[in-house]
C-alpha positions in Angstrom: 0.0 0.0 0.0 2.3 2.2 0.5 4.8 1.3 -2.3 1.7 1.9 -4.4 0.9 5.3 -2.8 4.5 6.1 -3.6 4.8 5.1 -6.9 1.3 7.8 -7.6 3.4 10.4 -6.0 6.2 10.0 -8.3 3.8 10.1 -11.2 2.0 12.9 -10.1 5.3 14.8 -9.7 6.6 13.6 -12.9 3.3 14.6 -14.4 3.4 18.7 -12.6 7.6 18.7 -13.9 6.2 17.4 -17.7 3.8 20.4 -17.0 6.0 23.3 -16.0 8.5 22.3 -19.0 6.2 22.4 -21.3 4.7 25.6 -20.2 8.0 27.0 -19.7 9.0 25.9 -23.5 5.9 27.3 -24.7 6.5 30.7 -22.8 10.1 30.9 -24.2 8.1 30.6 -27.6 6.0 33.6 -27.3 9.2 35.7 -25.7 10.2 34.7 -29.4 7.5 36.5 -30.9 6.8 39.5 -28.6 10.7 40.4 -29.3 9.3 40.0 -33.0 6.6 41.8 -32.1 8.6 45.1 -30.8 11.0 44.8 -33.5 8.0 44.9 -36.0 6.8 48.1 -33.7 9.6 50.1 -34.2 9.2 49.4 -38.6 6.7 50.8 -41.0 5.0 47.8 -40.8 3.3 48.4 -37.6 1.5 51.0 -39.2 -1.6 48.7 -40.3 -2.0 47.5 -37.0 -2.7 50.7 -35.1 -5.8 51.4 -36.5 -8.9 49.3 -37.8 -9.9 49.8 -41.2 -11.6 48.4 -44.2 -9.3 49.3 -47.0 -8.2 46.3 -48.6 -4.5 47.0 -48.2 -5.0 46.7 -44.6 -6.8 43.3 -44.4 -3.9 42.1 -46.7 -1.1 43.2 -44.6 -2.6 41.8 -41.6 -3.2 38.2 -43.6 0.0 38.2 -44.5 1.7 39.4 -40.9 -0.2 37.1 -39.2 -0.1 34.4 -41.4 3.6 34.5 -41.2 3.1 34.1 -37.3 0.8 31.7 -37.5 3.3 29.2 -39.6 6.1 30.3 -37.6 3.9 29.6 -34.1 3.9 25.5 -36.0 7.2 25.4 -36.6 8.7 26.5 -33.0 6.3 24.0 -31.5 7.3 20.6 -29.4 6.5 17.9 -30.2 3.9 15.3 -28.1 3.0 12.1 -29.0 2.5 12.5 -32.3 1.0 15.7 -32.0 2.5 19.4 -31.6 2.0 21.6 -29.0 2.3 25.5 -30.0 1.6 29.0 -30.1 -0.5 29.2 -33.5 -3.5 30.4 -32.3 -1.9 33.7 -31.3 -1.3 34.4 -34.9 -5.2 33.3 -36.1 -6.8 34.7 -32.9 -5.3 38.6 -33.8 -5.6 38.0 -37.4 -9.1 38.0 -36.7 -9.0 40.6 -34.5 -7.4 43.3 -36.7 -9.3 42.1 -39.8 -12.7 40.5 -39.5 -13.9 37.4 -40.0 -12.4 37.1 -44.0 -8.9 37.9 -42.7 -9.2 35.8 -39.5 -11.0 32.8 -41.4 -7.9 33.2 -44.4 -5.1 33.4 -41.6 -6.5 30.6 -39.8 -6.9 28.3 -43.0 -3.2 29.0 -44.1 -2.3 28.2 -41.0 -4.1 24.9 -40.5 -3.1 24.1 -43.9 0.2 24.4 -42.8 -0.6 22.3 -40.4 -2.6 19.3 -41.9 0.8 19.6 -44.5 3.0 18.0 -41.7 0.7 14.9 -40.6 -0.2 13.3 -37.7 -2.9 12.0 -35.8 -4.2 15.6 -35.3 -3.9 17.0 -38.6 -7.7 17.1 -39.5 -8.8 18.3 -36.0 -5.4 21.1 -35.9 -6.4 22.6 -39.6 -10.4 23.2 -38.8 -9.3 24.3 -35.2 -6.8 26.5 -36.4 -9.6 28.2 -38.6 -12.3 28.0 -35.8 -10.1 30.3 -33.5 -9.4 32.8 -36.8 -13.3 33.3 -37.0 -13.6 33.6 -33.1 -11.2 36.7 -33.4 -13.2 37.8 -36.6 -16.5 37.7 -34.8 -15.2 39.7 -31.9 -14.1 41.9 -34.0 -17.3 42.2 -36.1 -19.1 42.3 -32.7 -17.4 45.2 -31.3 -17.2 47.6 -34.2 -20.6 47.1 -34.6 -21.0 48.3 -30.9 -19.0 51.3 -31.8 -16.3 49.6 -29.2 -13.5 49.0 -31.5 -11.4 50.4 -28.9 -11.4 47.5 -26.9 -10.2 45.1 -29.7 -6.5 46.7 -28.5 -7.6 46.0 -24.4 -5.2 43.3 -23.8 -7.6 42.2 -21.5 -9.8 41.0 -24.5 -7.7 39.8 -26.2 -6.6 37.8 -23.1 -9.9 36.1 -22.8 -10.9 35.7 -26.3 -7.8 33.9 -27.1 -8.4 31.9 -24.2 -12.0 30.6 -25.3 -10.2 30.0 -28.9 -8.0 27.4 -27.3 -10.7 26.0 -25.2 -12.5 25.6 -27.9 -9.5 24.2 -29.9 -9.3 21.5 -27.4 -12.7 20.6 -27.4 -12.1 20.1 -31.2 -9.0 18.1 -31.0 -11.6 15.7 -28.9 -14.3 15.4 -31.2 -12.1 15.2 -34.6 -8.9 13.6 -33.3 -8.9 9.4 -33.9 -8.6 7.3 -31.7 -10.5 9.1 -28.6 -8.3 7.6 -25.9 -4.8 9.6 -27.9 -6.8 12.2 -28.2 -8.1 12.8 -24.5 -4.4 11.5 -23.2 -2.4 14.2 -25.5 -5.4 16.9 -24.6 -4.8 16.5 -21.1 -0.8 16.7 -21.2 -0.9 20.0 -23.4 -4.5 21.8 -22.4 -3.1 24.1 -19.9 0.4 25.2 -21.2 -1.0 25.8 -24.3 -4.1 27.6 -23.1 -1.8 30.2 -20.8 1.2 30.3 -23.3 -1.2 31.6 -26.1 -3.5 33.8 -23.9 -0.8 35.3 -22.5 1.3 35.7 -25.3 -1.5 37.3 -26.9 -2.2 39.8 -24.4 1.3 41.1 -24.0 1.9 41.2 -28.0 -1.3 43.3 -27.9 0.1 45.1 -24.9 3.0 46.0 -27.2 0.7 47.2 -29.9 -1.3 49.3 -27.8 1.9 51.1 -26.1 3.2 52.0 -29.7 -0.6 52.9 -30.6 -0.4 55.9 -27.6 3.0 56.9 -28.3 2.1 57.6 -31.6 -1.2 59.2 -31.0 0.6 61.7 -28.5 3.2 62.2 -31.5 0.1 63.2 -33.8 -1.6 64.9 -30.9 1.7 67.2 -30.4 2.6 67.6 -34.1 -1.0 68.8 -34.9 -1.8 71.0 -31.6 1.7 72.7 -32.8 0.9 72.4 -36.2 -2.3 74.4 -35.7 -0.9 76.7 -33.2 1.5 78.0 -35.9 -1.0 78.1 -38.8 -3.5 80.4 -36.2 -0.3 82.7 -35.2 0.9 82.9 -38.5 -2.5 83.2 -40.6 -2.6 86.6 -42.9 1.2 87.9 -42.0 2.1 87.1 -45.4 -0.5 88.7 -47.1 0.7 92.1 -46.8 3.7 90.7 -49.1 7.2 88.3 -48.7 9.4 90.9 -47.2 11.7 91.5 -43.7 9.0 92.8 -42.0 7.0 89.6 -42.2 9.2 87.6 -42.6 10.3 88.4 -39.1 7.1 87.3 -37.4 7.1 84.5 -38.7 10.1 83.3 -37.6 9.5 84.7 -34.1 6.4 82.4 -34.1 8.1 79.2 -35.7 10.9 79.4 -33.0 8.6 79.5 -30.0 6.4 77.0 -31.2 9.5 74.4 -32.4 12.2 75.1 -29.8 14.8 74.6 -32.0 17.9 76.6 -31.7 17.3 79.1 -34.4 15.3 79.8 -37.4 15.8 81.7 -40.7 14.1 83.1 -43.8 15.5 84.0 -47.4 14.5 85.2 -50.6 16.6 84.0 -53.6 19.5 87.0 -52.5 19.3 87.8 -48.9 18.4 86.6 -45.5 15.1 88.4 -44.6 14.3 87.1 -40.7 16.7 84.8 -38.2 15.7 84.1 -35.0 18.0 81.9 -32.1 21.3 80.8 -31.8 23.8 82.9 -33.8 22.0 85.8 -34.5 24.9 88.0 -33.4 26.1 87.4 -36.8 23.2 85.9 -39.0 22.3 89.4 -39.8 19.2 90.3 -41.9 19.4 91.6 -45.0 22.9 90.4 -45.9 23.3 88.0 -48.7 23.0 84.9 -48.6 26.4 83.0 -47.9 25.4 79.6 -47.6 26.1 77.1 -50.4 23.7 74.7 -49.1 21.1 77.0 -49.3 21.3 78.2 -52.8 21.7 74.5 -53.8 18.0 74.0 -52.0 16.6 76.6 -54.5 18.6 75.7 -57.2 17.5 72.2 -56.9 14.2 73.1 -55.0 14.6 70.4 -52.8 15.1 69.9 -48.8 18.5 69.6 -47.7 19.1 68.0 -44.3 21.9 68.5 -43.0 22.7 66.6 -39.7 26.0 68.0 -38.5 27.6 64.4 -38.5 27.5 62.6 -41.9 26.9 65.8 -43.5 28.0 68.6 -41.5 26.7 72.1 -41.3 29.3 74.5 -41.3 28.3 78.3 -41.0 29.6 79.9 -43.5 29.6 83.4 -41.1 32.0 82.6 -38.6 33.8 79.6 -36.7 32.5 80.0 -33.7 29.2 79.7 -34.5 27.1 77.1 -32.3 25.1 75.5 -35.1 25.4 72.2 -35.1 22.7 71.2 -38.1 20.6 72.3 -41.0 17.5 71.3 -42.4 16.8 73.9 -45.3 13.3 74.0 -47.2 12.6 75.8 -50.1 9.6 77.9 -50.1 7.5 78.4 -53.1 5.3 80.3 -55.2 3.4 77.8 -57.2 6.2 76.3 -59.3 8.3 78.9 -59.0 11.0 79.0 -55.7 11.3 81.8 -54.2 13.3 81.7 -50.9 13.8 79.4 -47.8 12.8 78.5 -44.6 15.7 76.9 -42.2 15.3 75.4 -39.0 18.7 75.0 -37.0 19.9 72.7 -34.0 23.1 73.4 -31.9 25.7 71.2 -31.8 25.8 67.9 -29.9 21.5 67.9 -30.4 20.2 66.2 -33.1 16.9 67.4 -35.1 13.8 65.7 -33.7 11.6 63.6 -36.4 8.9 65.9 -35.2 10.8 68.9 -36.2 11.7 67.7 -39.2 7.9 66.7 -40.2 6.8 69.9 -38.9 9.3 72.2 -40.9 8.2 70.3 -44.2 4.8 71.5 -43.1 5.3 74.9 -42.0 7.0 75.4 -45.6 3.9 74.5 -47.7 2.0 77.0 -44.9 4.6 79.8 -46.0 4.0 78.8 -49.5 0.6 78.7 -49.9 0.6 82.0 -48.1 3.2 83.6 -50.1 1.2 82.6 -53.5 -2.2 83.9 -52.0 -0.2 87.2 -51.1 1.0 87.4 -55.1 -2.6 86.8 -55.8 -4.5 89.3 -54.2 -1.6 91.5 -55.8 -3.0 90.5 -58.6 -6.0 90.9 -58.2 -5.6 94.3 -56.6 -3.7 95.6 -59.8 -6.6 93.8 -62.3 -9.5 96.3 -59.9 -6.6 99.0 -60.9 -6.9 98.4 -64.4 -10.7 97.9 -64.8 -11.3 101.6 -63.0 -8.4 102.9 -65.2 -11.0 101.1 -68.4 -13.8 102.7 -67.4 -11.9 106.2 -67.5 -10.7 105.3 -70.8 -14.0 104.7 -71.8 -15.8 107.9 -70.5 -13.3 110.4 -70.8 -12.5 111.1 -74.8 -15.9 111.3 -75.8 -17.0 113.1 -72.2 -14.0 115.5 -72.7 -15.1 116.6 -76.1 -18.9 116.9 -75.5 -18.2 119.5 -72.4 -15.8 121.6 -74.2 -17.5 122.0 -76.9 -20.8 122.7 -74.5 -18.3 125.3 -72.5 -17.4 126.8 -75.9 -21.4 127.5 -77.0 -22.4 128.9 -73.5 -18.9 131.2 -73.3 -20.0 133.6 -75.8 -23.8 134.3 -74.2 -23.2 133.1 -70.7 -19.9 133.9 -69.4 -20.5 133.1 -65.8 -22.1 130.0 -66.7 -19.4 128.9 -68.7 -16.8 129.8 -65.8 -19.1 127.4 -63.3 -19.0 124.6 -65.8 -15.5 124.9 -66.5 -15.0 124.5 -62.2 -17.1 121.2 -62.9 -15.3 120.1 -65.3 -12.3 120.1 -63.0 -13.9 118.8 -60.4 -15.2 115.5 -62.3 -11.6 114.7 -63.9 -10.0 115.7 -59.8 -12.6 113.4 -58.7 -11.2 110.7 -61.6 -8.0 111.5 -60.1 -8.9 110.8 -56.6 -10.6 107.1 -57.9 -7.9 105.5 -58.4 -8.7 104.2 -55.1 -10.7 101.0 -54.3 -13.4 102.5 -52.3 -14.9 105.8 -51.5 -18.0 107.3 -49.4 -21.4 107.5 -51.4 -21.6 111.2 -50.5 -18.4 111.8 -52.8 -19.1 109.0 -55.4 -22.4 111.8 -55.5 -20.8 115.3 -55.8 -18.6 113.4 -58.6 -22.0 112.3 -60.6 -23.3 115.7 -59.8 -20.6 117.3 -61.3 -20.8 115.0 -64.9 -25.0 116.0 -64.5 -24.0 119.5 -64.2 -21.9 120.1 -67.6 -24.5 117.5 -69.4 -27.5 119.7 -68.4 -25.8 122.4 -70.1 -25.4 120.3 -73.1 -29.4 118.8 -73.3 -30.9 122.5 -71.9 -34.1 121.9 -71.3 -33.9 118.2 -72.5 -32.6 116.7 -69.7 -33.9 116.9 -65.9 -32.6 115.0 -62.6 -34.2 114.6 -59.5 -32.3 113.5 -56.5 -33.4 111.3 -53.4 -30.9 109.7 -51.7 -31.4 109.1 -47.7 -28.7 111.0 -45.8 -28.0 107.9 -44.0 -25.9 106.4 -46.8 -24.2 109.2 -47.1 -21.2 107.7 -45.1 -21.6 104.3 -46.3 -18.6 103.3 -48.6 -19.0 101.4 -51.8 -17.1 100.3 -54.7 -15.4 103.7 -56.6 -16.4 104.5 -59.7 -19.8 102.7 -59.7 -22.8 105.7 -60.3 -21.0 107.8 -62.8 -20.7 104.6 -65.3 -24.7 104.3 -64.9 -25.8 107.7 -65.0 -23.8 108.0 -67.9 -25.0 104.5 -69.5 -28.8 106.2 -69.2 -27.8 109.3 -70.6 -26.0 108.2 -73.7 -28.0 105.5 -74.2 -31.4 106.8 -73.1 -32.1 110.9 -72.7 -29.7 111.5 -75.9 -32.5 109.7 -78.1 -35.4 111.7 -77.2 -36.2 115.2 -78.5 -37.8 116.5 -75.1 -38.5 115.6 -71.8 -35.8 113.2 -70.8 -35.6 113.1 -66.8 -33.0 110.9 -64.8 -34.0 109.8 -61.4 -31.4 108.8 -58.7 -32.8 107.6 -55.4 -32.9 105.3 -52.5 -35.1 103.2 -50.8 -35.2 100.1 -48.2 -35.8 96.9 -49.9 -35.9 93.8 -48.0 -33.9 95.1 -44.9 -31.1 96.6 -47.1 -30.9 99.9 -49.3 -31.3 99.9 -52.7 -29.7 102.4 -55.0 -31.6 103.0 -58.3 -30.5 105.0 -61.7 -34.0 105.7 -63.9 -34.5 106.7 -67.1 -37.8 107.8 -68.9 -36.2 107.0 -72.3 -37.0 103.0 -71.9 -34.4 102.3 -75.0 -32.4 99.7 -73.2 -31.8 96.8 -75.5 -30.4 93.3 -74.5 -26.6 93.0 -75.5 -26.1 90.3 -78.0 -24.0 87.1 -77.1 -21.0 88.7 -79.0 -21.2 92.1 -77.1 -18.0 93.1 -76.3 -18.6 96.3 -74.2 -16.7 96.4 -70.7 -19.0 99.2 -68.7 -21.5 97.6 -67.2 -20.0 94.3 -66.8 -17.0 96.0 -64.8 -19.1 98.0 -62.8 -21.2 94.5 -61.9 -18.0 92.7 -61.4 -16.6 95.8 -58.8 -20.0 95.2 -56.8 -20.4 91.9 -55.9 -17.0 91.5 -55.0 -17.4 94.4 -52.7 -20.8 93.5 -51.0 -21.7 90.0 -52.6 -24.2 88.3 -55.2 -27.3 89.7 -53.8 -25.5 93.4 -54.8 -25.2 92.7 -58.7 -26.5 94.8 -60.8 -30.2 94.6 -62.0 -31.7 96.1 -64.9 -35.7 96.9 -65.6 -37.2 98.0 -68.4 -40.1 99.1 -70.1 -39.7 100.5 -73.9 -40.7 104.2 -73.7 -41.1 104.1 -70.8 -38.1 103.2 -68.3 -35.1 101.7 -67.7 -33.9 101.2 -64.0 -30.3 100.0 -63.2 -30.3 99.6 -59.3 -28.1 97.3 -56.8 -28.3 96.5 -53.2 -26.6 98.0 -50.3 -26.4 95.5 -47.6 -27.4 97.6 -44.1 -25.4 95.8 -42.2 -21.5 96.2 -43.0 
C-alpha cells in the first residue's frame, strides 16, 4: 500500500515537472515572438495594425503578418506524441481581430493548412481548429465595431480572454475530430493548460506591445498637430501684406517659439530676410546669402538635411558659431522658388523627427501663403486696371462733348461757362482721386453731380434729374467708380434719343432690410446686349459690386420700352 501510494506520487510529480517544462518551453516561444513583435513596432510595418480599417491593403497586410506568425507559431512547436504543442493560435486569434472574419477565417486556413501539411494523428482536428479560432477573433471583431467599441479590440484584457476561449475551444475540437479518442483525451490533457496560458498570455502582451506604440504615436500626432495648428493660427494673414523682412520676421518669431529649435531663418533667392536663435549676433538680416547649401536648395528646389555628423553644417559666417545642423526648405510660389525657410539645431542635439515633419509643413503654410499674397496683388492691380477702363472709356468722348458745350455757352453766358468749367475740374479731380478701391457714397455723389451738371448744359431743357438719396448712406462706402458709369449709361443710351422731356431719377429706398440704389431713365431704350457684345462698362461695374458686398448686390436692370429703364443694386445695411 504504500509502495503503491509512492509510486502515484512520483507520477503525479513527474506529471506537474512534464507540466512546467512544457509551459516553460511554450512561454520561451511567445518571448520569441513579442521580441518580433517590438521589432515589428519600431518598422513601418506596424503602421496597419494601429488602426482598424476596411481598405483592402489593410486586411492584406494583416493576412500576411499574421499568417507569417501563425506558420512560424507551428514550426517553433514541441513535439507530443504524435501531435504538436504550439503557439499558433496567437497568430489566427489577432488576425481575426485586426481584420474581420475574412482575414481571420484566411489566416487561420493557411495556418491549418500548414498544419494538416505536416501529418499526424491531429492533422484534421489542428487545420479546422486552427480556422475555428481565426473566426472567433473575426467575430469579436465584427461584434465590437458594430457596438462602436473597437477600442477594446486593443484592451489586452480581450484579447486575453478571447484567445483563451479560442483554445478551449480548440481542445474541445482536438476531442471530437482527433482518432482514436483515448490519444486524443491523453495528448489533450498533457498540453490543455500550457497551451491555453502560453497563447492567452502571449497574446495579451503582443497586444500590450501594440497598444503602447498605438499611444505613443497618437501623443506624436496629438503634439505635431496642436503645434501644427498653433502656428498656422499665429501665423494666418502675415504674409498677405507681401514676402518681405518685416513679415518675414514674425514669422520666424512664431516658428521658433512653437519648435524650440535653436534658431530659425528666412530668405528670398539673395538675402536673408528674418533669423531668430542661436547665432544671431552674426546671422544678420538683410545680408546676402552665404550659404552654399542653401542656394543648392533653391537651385534644386529640394530639402537639404543636413545633420551636423554625416553631413556637417558649417556656418559659413563665422567659426564659432554654435550650429550644429541644418534642415533647409525651399519655399515656393506655385512652381516657381522663391526663398527658404531653415530650422537649426546646436551642436551635440540632433533634429527631432517631429521637427523635421513639422518644418516640411510649415514650408507648404509659408508657400501657400506667399502665393495667396501674389494673388491678391493681382487681383488688386486687375481692380486697378478695370477703373483705369472705365476712365478710358468715358473720358474722350465726355471730354469733347463738355468743351464743346463750355465753348457755345462762353459767348452768351460767361458766368455759366466759368461754373461749368470749375465742374469740369472737379469730375476729372474726382477721376483723379478714384484711383482708389473705395470711396463714401456722399463723394461717389458730388462726382456724378458734377458730370450731370456740364450735361444739363449740353441737353438745356432736355434733360432733368431729380435727387433722393437718404442722408443715412451718405457715409456708407462702396465700390469707386460705380454711379457715374450708370448715370452715364442712361444718358448716352437713353435721354440722348429723345427730342424732349428726358428726366434721370437717382434715389434710394429700403428693400428687404437693405438699401437699394436706383438709376431711372424715362427714355425705356435699353436693348439686350447680343451674345457677341463686347462692351466692358457695365459688366465692370457689376463685377466691382459683388465683389465688394456679394451676389445679392449685382447689378439689375428693368425695363419698359418708352417708358423706363432702372439700373439699381443692393446696399447690404449691415456692414
Amino acid at each position: 500500500m504504500t509502495e503503491s501510494i509512492s509510486t502515484s506520487h512520483l507520477r503525479n510529480r513527474y506529471l506537474n515537472s512534464g507540466y512546467m517544462e512544457l509551459i516553460l518551453s511554450l512561454l520561451q516561444q511567445t518571448c520569441v515572438y513579442l521580441v518580433l513583435a517590438y521589432m515589428i513596432s519600431k518598422t513601418p510595418l506596424i503602421l496597419p495594425l494601429l488602426s482598424i480599417s476596411s481598405r483592402l491593403s489593410h486586411k492584406i497586410s494583416c493576412y500576411i503578418l499574421f499568417s507569417l506568425f501563425c506558420i512560424m507559431g507551428t514550426y517553433f512547436g514541441l513535439q507530443i506524441n504524435d501531435a504538436i504543442a504550439n503557439t499558433r493560435a496567437m497568430g489566427a486569434v489577432m488576425g481575426g481581430l485586426f481584420g474581420g472574419p475574412v482575414v481571420g477565417f484566411a489566416v487561420g486556413f493557411t495556418g491549418g493548412i500548414h498544419r494538416y501539411s505536416l501529418g499526424g494523428f491531429t492533422d484534421l482536428a489542428c487545420a479546422v481548429s486552427t480556422t475555428a479560432e481565426g473566426l472567433i477573433g473575426g467575430l469579436l471583431h465584427v461584434y465590437l465595431v458594430r457596438k462602436n467599441k473597437a477600442s477594446q479590440l486593443f484592451n489586452p484584457m480581450v484579447v486575453f480572454s478571447v484567445t483563451l476561449f479560442a483554445e478551449i475551444m480548440q481542445m474541445l475540437i482536438l476531442l471530437a475530430v482527433a482518432k482514436p479518442f483515448t490519444q486524443a483525451y491523453a495528448l489533450v490533457s498533457d498540453i490543455a493548460a500550457p497551451m491555453i496560458i502560453a497563447n492567452s498570455v502571449g497574446a495579451a502582451l503582443f497586444m500590450s506591445i501594440i497598444q503602447d506604440r498605438k499611444t505613443i504615436f497618437e501623443k506624436y500626432s496629438a503634439t505635431f498637430s496642436r503645434r501644427a495648428l498653433t502656428i498656422a493660427e499665429r501665423s494666418v494673414g502675415i504674409l498677405h501684406g507681401g514676402f518681405n523682412s518685416d513679415n518675414a520676421q514674425k514669422i520666424v518669431r512664431i516658428v521658433y517659439e512653437e519648435t524650440n529649435v535653436g534658431a530659425v531663418a528666412i530668405t528670398d533667392r539673395e538675402k536673408i530676410l528674418a533669423f531668430v536663435g542661436i547665432g544671431d549676433e552674426h546671422h544678420i538680416p538683410n545680408t546676402p546669402i552665404s550659404s552654399q547649401s542653401t542656394l543648392t536648395a533653391m537651385e534644386k528646389n529640394d530639402i537639404i538635411y543636413l545633420d551636423g555628423k554625416e553631413n556637417p553644417y558649417q556656418c559659413s559666417l563665422s567659426a564659432d558659431c554654435k550650429l550644429g545642423s541644418a534642415l533647409i526648405i525651399p519655399l515656393r510660389a506655385g512652381n516657381e522658388v522663391v526663398g527658404t525657410i531653415k530650422l537649426y539645431e546646436p551642436k551635440l542635439k540632433l533634429f527631432s523627427t517631429i521637427n523635421m515633419s513639422m518644418g516640411e509643413g510649415i514650408a507648404q503654410l509659408l508657400s501657400s501663403q506667399i502665393l495667396f499674397s501674389n494673388y491678391q496683388q493681382q487681383q488688386t492691380l486687375l481692380t486697378q486696371a478695370e477703373i483705369k477702363l472705365l476712365h478710358a472709356q468715358v473720358n474722350p468722348h465726355f471730354l469733347f462733348n463738355a468743351l464743346n458745350t463750355i465753348s457755345a455757352v462762353t459767348r452768351r453766358e460767361p458766368n455759366k461757362a466759368r461754373e461749368l468749367i470749375q465742374h469740369l475740374s472737379h469730375f476729372f479731380r474726382s477721376n483723379l482721386k478714384q484711383n482708389i478701391n473705395t470711396v463714401k457714397l456722399k463723394d461717389e455723389l458730388a462726382h456724378v453731380n458734377a458730370y450731370l451738371t456740364i450735361e444739363k448744359a449740353r441737353f438745356t431743357d432736355r434733360l432733368e434729374v431729380e435727387w433722393d438719396i437718404d442722408p443715412l448712406l451718405y457715409e456708407i462706402e462702396l465700390p469707386s467708380f460705380t454711379l457715374q458709369p450708370l448715370v452715364e449709361n442712361a444718358i448716352k443710351h437713353g435721354i440722348s434719343n429723345l427730342l424732349e422731356g428726358g428726366k434721370v431719377k437717382i434715389y434710394s429706398e429700403q428693400y428687404q432690410g437693405n438699401y437699394r440704389v436706383t438709376v431711372e431713365d424715362n427714355a425705356g431704350s435699353y436693348q439686350k446686349p447680343n451674345s457677341d457684345h463686347v462692351g466692358l462698362g457695365m459688366e465692370i461695374v457689376n463685377k466691382r459690386l459683388t465683389n465688394f458686398f456679394g451676389q445679392d448686390s449685382a447689378l439689375k436692370i428693368e425695363s419698359q420700352p418708352q417708358q423706363f429703364t432702372r439700373m439699381s443694386f443692393i446696399i447690404p445695411k449691415e456692414l
